[in-house]
DRENPAPA-772702 format. One line per 5 residues: their letters; for each residue z, y, x of N, C-alpha, C, O. Coordinates in Angstrom, 3 decimals, padded with zeros to 6 digits. Layout:
BEGIN
a = Z Y X Z Y X Z Y X Z Y X; ...
END
This chain:
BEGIN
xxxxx = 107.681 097.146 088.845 106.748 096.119 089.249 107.399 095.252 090.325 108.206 095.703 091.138; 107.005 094.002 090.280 107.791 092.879 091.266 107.246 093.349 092.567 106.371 094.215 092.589; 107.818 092.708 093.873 106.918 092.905 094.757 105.884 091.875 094.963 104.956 091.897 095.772; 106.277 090.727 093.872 104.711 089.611 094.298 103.807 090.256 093.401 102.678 089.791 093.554; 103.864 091.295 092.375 102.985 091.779 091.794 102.315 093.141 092.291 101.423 093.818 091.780
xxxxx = 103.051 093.309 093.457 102.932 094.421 094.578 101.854 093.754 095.495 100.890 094.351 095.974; 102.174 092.333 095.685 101.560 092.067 097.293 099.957 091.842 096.819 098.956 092.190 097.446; 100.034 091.054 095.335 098.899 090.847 094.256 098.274 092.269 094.305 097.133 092.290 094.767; 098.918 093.740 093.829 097.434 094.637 094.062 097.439 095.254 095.846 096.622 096.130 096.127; 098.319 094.769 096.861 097.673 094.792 097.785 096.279 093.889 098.705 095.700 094.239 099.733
xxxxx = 096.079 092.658 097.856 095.274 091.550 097.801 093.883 092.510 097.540 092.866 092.738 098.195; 094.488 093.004 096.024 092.971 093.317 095.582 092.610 094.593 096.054 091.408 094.859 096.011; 093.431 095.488 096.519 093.037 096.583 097.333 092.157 096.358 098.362 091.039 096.869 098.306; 092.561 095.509 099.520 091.906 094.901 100.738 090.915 094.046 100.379 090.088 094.036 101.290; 090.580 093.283 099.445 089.360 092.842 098.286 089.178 091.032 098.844 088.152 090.365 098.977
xxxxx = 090.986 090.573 099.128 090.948 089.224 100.040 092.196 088.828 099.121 093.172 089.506 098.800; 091.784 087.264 098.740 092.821 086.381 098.316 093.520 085.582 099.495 093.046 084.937 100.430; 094.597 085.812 099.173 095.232 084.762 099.410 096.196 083.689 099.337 097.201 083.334 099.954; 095.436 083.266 098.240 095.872 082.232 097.536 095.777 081.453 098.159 096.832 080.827 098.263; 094.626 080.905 098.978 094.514 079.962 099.876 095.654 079.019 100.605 096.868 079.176 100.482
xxxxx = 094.876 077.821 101.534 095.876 077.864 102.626 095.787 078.866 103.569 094.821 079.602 103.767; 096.654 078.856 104.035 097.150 079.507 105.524 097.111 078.790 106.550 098.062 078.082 106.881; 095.804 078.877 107.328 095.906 077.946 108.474 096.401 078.345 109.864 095.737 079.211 110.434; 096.881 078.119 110.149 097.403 077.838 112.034 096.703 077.303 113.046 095.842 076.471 112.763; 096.912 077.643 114.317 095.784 077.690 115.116 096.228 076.220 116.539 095.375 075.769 117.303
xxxxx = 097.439 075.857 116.527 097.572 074.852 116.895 099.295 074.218 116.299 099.923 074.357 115.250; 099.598 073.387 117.814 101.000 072.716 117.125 102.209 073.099 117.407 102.815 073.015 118.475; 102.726 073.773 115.819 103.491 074.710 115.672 103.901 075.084 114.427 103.836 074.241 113.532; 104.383 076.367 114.145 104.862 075.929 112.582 104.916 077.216 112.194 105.561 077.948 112.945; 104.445 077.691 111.276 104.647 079.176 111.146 105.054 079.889 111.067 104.619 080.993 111.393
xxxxx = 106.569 079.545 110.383 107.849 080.212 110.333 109.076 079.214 110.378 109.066 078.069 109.927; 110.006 079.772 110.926 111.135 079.103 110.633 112.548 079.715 110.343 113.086 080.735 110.774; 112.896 078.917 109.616 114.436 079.908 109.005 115.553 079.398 110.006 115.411 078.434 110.759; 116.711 080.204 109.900 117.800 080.213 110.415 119.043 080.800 110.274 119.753 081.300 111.146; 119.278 080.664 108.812 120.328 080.759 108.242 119.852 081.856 107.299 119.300 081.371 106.311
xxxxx = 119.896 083.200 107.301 118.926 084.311 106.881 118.535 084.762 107.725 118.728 085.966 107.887; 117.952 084.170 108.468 117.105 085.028 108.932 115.444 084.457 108.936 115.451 083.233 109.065; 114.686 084.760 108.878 113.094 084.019 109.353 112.390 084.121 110.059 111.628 084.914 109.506; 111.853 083.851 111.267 110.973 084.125 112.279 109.817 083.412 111.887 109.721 082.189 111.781; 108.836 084.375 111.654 107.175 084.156 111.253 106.430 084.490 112.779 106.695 085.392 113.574
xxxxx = 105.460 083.470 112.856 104.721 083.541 114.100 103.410 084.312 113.775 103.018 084.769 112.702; 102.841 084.325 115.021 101.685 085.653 115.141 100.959 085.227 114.151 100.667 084.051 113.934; 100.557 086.436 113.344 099.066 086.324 112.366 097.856 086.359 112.521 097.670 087.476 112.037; 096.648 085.942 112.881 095.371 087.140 112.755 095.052 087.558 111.784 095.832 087.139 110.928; 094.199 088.283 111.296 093.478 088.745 110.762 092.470 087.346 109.705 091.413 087.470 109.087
xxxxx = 093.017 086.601 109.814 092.290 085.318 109.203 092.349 085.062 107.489 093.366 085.021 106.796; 090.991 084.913 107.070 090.942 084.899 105.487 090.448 083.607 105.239 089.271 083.573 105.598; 090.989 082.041 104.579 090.413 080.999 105.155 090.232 080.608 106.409 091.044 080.434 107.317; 088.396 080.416 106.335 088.110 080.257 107.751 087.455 081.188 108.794 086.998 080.948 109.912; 087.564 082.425 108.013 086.678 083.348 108.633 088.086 084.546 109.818 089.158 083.948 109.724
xxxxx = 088.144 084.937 110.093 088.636 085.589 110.898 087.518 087.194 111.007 086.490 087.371 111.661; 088.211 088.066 110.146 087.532 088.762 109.162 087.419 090.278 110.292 086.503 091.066 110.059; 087.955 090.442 110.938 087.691 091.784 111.950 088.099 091.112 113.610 089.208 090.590 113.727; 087.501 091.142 114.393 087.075 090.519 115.585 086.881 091.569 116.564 086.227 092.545 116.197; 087.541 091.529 118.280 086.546 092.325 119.006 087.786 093.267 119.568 088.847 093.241 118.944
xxxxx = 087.640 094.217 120.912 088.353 094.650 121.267 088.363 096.612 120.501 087.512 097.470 120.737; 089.694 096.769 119.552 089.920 097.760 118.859 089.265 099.193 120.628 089.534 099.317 121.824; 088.353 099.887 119.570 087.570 100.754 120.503 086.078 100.282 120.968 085.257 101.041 121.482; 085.950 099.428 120.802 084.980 098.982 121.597 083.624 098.475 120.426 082.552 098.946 120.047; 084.456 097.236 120.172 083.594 096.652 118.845 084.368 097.336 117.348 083.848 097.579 116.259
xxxxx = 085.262 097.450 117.638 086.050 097.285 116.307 086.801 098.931 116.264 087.467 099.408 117.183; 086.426 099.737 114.695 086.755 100.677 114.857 088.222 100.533 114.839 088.870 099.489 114.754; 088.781 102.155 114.965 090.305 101.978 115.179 090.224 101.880 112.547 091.212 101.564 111.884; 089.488 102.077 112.214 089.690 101.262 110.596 089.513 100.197 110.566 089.876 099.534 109.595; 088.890 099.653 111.625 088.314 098.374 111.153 089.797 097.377 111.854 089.934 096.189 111.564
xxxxx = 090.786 098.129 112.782 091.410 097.502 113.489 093.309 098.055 112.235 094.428 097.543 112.263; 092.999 098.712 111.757 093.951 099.190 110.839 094.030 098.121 109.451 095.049 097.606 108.991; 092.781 097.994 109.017 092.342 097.136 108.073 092.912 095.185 108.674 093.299 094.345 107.863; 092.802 094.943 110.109 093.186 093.707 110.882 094.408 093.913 110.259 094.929 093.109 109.486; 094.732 094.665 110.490 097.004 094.656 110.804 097.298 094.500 109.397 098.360 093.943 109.121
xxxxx = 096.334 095.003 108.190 096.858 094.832 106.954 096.712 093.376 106.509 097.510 092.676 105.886; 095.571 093.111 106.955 095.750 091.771 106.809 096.309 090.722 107.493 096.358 089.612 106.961; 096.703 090.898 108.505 097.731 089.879 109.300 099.012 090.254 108.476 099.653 089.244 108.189; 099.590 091.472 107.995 100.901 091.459 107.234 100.609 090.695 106.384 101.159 089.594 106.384; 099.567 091.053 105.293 099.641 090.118 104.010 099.616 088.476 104.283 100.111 087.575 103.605
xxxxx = 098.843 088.416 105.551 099.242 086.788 105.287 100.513 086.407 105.768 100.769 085.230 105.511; 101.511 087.097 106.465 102.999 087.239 107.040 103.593 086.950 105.564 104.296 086.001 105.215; 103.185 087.876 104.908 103.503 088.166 103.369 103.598 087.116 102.884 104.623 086.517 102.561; 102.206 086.716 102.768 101.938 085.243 101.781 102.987 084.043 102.367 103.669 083.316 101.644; 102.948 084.004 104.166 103.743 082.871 104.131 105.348 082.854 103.973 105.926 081.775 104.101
xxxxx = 106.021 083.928 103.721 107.289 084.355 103.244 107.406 083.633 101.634 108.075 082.715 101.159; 106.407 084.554 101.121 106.213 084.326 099.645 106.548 082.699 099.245 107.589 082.325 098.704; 105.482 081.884 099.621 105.337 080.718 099.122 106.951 079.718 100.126 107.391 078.698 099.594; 107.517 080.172 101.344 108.445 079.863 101.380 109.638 079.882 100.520 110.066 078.818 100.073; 110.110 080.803 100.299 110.832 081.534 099.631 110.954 081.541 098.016 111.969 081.800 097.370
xxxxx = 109.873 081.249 097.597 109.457 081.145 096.405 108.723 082.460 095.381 107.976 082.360 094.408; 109.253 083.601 096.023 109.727 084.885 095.377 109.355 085.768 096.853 109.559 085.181 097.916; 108.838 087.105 096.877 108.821 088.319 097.943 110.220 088.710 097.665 111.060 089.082 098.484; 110.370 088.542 096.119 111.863 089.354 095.568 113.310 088.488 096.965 113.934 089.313 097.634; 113.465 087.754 097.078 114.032 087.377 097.910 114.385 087.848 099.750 115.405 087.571 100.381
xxxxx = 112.975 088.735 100.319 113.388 089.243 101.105 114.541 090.169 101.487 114.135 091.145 100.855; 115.268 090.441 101.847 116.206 091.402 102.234 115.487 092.732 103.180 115.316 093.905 102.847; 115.221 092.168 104.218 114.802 093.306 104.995 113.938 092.687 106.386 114.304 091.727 107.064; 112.537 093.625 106.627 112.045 093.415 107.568 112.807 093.734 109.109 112.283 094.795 109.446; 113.453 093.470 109.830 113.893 093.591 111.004 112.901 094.123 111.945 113.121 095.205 112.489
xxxxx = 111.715 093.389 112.213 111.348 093.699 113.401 110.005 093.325 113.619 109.996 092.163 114.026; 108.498 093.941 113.503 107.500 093.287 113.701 106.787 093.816 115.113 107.370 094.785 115.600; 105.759 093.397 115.767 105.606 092.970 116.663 104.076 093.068 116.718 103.589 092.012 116.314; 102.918 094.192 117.165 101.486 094.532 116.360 101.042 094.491 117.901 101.315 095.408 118.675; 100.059 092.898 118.418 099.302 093.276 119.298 097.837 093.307 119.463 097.030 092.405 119.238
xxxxx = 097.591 094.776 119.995 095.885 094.738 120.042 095.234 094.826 120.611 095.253 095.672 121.505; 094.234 093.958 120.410 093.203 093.488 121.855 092.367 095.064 121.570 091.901 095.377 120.475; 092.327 095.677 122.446 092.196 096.730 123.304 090.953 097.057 123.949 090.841 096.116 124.735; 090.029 097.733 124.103 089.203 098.446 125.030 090.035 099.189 126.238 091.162 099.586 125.944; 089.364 099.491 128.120 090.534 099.537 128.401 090.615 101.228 127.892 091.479 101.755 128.592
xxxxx = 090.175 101.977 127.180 089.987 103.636 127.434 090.925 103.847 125.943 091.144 104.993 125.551; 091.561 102.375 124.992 092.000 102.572 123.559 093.266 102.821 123.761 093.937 102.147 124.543; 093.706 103.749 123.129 095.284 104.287 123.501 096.129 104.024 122.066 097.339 103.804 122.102; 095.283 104.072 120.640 095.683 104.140 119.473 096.844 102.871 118.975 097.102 102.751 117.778; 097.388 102.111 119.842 098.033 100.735 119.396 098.857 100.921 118.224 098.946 100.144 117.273
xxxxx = 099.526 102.166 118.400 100.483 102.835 117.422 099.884 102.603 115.791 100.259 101.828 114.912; 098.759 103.664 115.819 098.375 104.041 114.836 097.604 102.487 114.171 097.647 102.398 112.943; 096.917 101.292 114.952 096.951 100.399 114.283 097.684 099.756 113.568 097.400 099.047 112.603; 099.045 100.083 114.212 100.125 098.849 113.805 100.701 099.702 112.228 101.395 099.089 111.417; 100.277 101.151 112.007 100.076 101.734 110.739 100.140 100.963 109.370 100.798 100.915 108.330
xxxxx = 098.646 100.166 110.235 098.191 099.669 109.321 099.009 098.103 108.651 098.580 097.480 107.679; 099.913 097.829 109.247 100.782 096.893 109.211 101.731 097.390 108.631 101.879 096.766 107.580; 102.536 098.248 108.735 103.510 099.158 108.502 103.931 099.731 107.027 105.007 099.933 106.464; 102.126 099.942 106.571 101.777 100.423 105.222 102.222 099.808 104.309 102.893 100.144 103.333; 101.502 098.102 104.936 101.273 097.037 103.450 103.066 096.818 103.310 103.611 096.857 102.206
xxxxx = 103.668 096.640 104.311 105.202 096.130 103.955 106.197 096.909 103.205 107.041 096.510 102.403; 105.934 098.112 103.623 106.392 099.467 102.924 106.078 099.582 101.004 106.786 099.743 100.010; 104.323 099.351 101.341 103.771 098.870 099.814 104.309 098.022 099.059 104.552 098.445 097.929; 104.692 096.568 099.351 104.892 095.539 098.928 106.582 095.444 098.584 107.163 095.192 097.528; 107.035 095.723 099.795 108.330 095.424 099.889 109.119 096.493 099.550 110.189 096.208 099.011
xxxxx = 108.754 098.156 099.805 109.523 099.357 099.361 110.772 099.407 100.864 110.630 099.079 102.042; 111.661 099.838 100.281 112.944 099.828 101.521 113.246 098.873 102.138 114.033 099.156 103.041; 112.915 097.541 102.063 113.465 096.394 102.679 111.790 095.910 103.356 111.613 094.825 103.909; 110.980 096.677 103.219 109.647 096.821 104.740 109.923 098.007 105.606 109.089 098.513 106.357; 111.397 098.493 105.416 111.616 099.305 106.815 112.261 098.690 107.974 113.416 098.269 107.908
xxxxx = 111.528 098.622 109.069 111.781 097.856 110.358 111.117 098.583 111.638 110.256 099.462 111.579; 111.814 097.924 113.060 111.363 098.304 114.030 109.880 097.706 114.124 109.202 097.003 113.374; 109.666 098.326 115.439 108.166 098.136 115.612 107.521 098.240 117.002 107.305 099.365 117.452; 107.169 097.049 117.779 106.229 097.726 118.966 105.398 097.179 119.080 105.257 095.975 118.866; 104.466 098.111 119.533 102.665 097.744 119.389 102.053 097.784 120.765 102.145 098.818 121.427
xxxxx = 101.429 096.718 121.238 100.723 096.458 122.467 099.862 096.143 121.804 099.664 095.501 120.773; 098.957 097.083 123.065 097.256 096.618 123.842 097.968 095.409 124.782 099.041 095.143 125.325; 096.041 094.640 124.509 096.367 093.456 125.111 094.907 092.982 125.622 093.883 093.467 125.140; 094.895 092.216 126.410 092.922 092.001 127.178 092.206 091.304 125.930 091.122 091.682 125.485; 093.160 089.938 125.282 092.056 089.112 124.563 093.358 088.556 123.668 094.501 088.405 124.100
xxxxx = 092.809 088.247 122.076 093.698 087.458 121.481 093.240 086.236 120.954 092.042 086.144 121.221; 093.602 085.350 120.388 093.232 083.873 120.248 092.269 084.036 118.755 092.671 084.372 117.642; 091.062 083.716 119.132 089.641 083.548 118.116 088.947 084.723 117.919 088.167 084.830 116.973; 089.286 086.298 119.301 088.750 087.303 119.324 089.751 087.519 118.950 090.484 087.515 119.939; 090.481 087.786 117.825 091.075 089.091 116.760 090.970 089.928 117.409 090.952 089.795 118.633
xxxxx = 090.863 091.091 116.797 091.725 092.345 116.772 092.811 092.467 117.191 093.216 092.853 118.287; 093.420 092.064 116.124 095.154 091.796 115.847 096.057 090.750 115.901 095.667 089.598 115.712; 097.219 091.007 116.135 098.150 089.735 115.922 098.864 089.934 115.952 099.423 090.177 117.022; 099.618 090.016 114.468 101.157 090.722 113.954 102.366 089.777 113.971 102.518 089.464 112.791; 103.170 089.250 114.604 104.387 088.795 114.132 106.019 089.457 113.724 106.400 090.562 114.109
xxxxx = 106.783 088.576 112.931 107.705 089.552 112.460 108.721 088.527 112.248 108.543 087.309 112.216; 110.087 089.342 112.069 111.448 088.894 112.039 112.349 089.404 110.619 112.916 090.491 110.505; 112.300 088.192 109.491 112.839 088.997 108.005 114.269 088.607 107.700 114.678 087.506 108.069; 114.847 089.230 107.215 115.950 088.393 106.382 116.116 088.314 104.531 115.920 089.210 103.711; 116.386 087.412 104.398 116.375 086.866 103.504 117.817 086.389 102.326 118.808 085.824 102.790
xxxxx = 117.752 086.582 101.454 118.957 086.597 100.449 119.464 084.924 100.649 118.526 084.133 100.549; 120.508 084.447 100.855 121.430 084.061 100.937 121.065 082.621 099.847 121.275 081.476 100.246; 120.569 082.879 098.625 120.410 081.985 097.687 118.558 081.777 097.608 118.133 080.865 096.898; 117.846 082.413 098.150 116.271 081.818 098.219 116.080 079.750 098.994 116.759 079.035 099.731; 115.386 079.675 098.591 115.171 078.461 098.782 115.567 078.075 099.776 115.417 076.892 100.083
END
């Protein structure tokens, strides 16, 4: 199975398209390449226009409901690779992502959210979603989230 036919039943697993656009939250750009390499900027948790799990993980937001955030900030990491690139098949390897979560102050779990990030790339991508990883608590993130995943990929040599 491809991995865009991977990231497709991780879509329908999490029960969110995203086919959509991908919107951004001010002026800036979402990713940018640099030779092979790609630097993708922070994700939320955003489906359209809704911003789909909200609230400080512990508090409002269970530590699933904050596991479920991180999967979906990868997939849209995902999506905007994808439609760059043309192909997921084109990634090489995740380097380095980056899982921060707005926090209750008594929530210790940052780890185990960023799991949930961890999963979908592993899912999608197989050996080339193995990467480093550090996960911060944080007071507040931009539109509530939960979450806000960014990441560092490389990319085959001949992708777009």
């Amino acid at each position: 199975m491809s991995r865009d036919a991977r990231f497709e039943e991780q879509a329908q697993a999490l029960g969110y398209s995203f086919d959509g656009e991908i919107k951004i939250g001010g002026n800036y750009v979402p990713l940018v390449r640099d030779g092979h390499h790609v630097y993708l900027s922070g994700q939320i948790p955003r489906v359209g226009d809704t911003v789909v799990v909200t609230g400080a993980a512990g508090a409002v937001a269970s530590l699933a409901d904050a596991q479920k955030a991180a999967k979906v900030c990868a997939m849209r990491a995902l999506a905007l690779l994808q439609r760059a690139l043309g192909s997921l098949d084109a990634v090489q390897s995740i380097l380095r992502i980056t899982v921060y979560v707005q926090s209750a102050p008594s929530f210790t779990q940052q780890s185990e959210v960023a799991d949930g990030a961890s999963e979908v790339l592993f899912a999608v991508l197989g050996d080339a979603g193995a990467h480093t990883r550090t996960s911060v608590g944080v007071l507040q993130l931009p539109k509530n989230a939960t979450v806000e995943v960014d990441l560092i990929a490389t990319v085959a040599p001949t992708a777009r």
